[in-house]
C-alpha positions in Angstrom: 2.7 22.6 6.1 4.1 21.9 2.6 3.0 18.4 1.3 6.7 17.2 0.5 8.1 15.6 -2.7 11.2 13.8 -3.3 13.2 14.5 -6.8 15.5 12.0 -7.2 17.9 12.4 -10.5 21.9 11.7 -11.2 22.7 15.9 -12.0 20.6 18.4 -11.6 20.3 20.4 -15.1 18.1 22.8 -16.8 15.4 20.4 -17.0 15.5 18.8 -13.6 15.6 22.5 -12.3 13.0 23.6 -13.9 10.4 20.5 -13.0 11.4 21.2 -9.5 10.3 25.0 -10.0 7.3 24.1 -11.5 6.1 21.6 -8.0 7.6 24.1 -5.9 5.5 26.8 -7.8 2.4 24.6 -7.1 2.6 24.5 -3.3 5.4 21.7 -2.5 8.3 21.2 -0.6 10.5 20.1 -3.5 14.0 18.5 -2.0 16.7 16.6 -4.9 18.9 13.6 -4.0 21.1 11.4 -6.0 19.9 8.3 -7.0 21.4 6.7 -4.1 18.8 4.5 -1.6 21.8 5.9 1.1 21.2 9.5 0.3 17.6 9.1 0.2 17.7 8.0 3.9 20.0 10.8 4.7 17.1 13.2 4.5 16.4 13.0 8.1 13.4 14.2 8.9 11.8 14.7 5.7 9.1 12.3 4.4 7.8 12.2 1.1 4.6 11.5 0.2 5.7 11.2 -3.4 9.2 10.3 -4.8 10.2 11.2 -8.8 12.3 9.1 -9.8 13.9 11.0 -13.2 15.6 8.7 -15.3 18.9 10.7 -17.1 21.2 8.0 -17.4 22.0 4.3 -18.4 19.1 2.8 -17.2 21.5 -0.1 -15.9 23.1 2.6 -14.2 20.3 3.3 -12.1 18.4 0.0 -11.6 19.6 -1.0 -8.4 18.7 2.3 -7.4 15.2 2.3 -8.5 14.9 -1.3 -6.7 15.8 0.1 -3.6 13.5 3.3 -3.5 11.1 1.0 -4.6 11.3 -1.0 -1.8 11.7 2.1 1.1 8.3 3.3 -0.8 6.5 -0.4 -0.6 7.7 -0.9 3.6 7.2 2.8 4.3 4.6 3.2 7.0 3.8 6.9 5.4 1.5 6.2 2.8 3.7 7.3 -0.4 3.7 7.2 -4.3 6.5 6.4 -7.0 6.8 8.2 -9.8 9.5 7.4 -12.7 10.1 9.4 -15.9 12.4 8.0 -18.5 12.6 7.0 -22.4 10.3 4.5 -23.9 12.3 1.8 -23.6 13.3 2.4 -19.9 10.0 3.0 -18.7 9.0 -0.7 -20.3 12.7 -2.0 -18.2 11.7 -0.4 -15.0 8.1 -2.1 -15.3 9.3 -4.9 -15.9 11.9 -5.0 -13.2 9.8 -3.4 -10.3 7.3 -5.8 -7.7 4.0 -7.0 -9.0 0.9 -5.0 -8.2 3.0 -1.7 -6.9 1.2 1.0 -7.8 4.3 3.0 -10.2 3.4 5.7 -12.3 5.3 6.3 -15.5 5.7 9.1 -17.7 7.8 9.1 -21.0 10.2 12.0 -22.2 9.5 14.3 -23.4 7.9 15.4 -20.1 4.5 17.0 -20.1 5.5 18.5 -16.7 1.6 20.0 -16.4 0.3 16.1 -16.8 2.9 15.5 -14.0 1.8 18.0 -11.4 -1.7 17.1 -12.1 -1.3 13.3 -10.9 0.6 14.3 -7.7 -1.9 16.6 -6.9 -4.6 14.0 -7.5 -2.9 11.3 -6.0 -1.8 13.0 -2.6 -5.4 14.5 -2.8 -6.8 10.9 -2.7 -4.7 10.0 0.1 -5.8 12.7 2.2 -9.1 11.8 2.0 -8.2 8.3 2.7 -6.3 9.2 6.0 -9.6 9.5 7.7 -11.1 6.4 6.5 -10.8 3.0 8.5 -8.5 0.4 6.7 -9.2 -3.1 7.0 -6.5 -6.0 5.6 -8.5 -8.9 3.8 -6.6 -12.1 3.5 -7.6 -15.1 1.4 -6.0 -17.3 -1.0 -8.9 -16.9 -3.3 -7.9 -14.0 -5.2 -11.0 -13.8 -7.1 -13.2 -13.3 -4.0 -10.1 -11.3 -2.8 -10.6 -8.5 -5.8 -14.5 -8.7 -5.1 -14.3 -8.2 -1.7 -11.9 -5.5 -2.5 -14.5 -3.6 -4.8 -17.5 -4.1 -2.3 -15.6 -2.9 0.8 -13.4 0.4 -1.1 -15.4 3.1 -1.5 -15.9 3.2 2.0 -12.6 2.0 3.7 -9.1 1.8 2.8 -8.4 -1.8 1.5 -5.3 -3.8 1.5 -5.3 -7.3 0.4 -2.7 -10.3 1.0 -2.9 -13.8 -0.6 -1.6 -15.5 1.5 -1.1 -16.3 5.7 2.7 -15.1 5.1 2.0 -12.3 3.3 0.0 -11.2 6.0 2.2 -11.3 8.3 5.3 -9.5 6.8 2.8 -6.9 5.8 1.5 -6.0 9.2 4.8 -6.0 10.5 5.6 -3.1 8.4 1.8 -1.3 7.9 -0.9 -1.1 11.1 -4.8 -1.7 10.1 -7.7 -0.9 11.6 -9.2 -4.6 11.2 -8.1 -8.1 9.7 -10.7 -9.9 7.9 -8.8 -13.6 7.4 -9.9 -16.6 6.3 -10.0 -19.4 8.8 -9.2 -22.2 6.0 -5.9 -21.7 3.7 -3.0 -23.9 2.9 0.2 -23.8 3.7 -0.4 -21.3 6.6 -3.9 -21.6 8.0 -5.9 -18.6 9.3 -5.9 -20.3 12.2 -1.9 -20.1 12.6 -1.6 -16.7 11.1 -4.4 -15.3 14.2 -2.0 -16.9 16.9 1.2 -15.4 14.9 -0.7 -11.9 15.1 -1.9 -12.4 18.4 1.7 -13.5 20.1 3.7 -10.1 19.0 3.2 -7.0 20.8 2.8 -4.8 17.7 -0.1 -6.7 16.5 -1.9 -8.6 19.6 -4.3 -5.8 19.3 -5.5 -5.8 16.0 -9.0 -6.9 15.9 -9.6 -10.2 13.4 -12.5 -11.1 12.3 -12.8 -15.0 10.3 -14.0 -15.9 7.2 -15.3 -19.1 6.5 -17.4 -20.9 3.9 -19.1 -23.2 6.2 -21.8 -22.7 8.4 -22.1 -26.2 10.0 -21.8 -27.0 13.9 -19.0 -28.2 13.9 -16.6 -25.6 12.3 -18.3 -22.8 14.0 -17.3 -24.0 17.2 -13.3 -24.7 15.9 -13.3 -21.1 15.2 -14.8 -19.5 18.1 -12.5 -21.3 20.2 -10.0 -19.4 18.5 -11.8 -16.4 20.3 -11.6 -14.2 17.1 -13.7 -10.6 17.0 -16.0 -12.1 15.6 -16.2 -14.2 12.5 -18.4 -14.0 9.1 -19.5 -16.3 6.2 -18.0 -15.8 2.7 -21.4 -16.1 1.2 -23.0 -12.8 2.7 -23.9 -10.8 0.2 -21.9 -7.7 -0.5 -24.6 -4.7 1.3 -24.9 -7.5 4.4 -20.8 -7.9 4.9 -20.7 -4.2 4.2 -22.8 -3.6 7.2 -21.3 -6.4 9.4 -18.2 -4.3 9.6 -20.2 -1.3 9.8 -21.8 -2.6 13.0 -18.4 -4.2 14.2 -16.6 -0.5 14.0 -19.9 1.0 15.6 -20.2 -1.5 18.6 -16.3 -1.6 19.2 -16.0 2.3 19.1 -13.1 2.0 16.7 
């Protein structure tokens, strides 16, 4: 089946024509829509694993559009990529405008369409790979060992990260994992809280979690295995030892 791609553009002229030829002519099923979050959704059915957003108007024109998509693309549950073409100066707007840390790829007019193609095909490529590759969520308000973890822990799993207990939690009411990796101790919304917030709705109850923790003495140990986690870890294994830990966990737990 087609891999399918969302053009999204106020008119379709000569140029948005021919850009949709050109992904057709490279295997995909190419649909257009107004830049209208309503029409997107209208597309019953059909889901995108990349959306073009093609800037040919105002940009303030289009903003609240762009917001929108942006967001459907961020809470989708199909693993999807955002694409916006425009002018110089809108491509610096909609980068400022759209969420932290989304991953938006921008290409300025005039439109190498071949440069295009070639990071769709990349991208979706990547992702297909990934589909087969166990994702784990790590959450800790240390975003430094957050990143670090992330490195260690990516080339073999799918990695999501959240900074926070909250973040956590609106996150894996939109996106399933494979395993949780939380730290016990945060502020504002300990580990502790977020396991019993995970572990009282349906959609997540079953979600293995696994605790971090820094300490190691008697005393902590016991507070978090009367949690009755997965299974918990220390922060200060080094990266081949917690790369094996969850190795072992997925092994043992036939996950």
């Amino acid at each position: 089946m087609p891999r399918q791609v969302l053009f999204i553009s106020s008119a379709r002229g000569f140029t948005v024509n021919a850009i949709m030829k050109d992904l057709t002519a490279e295997g995909y099923d190419v649909q257009f829509a107004q830049p209208d979050i309503v029409a997107v959704n209208d597309l019953h059915g059909y889901l995108p694993e990349a959306y073009i957003f093609y800037i040919d108007s105002e940009y303030s024109e289009l903003a609240t559009s762009l917001l929108d998509l942006a967001q459907k693309v961020a809470s989708s549950k199909v693993k999807t990529n955002l694409y916006v073409v425009g002018s110089d100066a809108d491509i610096e707007k909609a980068k400022a405008a759209l969420p932290e840390g989304m991953d938006v790829y921008t290409f300025k007019k005039p439109l190498d369409v071949k440069l295009l193609i070639s990071a769709v095909n990349h991208n979706l490529n990547d992702m297909a790979l990934n589909r087969d590759k166990k994702s784990i969520l790590l959450v800790d308000d240390d975003v430094t060992l957050l990143h670090a973890m992330n490195s260690w822990l990516s080339e073999k799993y799918t990695v999501f990260m959240a900074n926070s207990g909250m973040n956590a939690v609106s996150f894996l009411a939109k996106t399933s994992v494979d395993l949780v990796l939380l730290d016990y101790e945060m502020p504002i919304v300990s580990g502790l809280q977020v396991f019993e917030m995970l572990k009282s709705e349906p959609s997540t109850k079953d979600i293995p979690v696994i605790f971090l923790t820094a300490k190691n003495d008697k005393n902590t140990i016991v507070k978090v295995l009367s949690a009755k986690p997965d299974r918990y870890l220390l922060k200060t294994l080094p990266p081949k030892e917690l790369l094996k830990s969850i190795d072992e966990f997925f092994m043992w737990n036939n996950l």
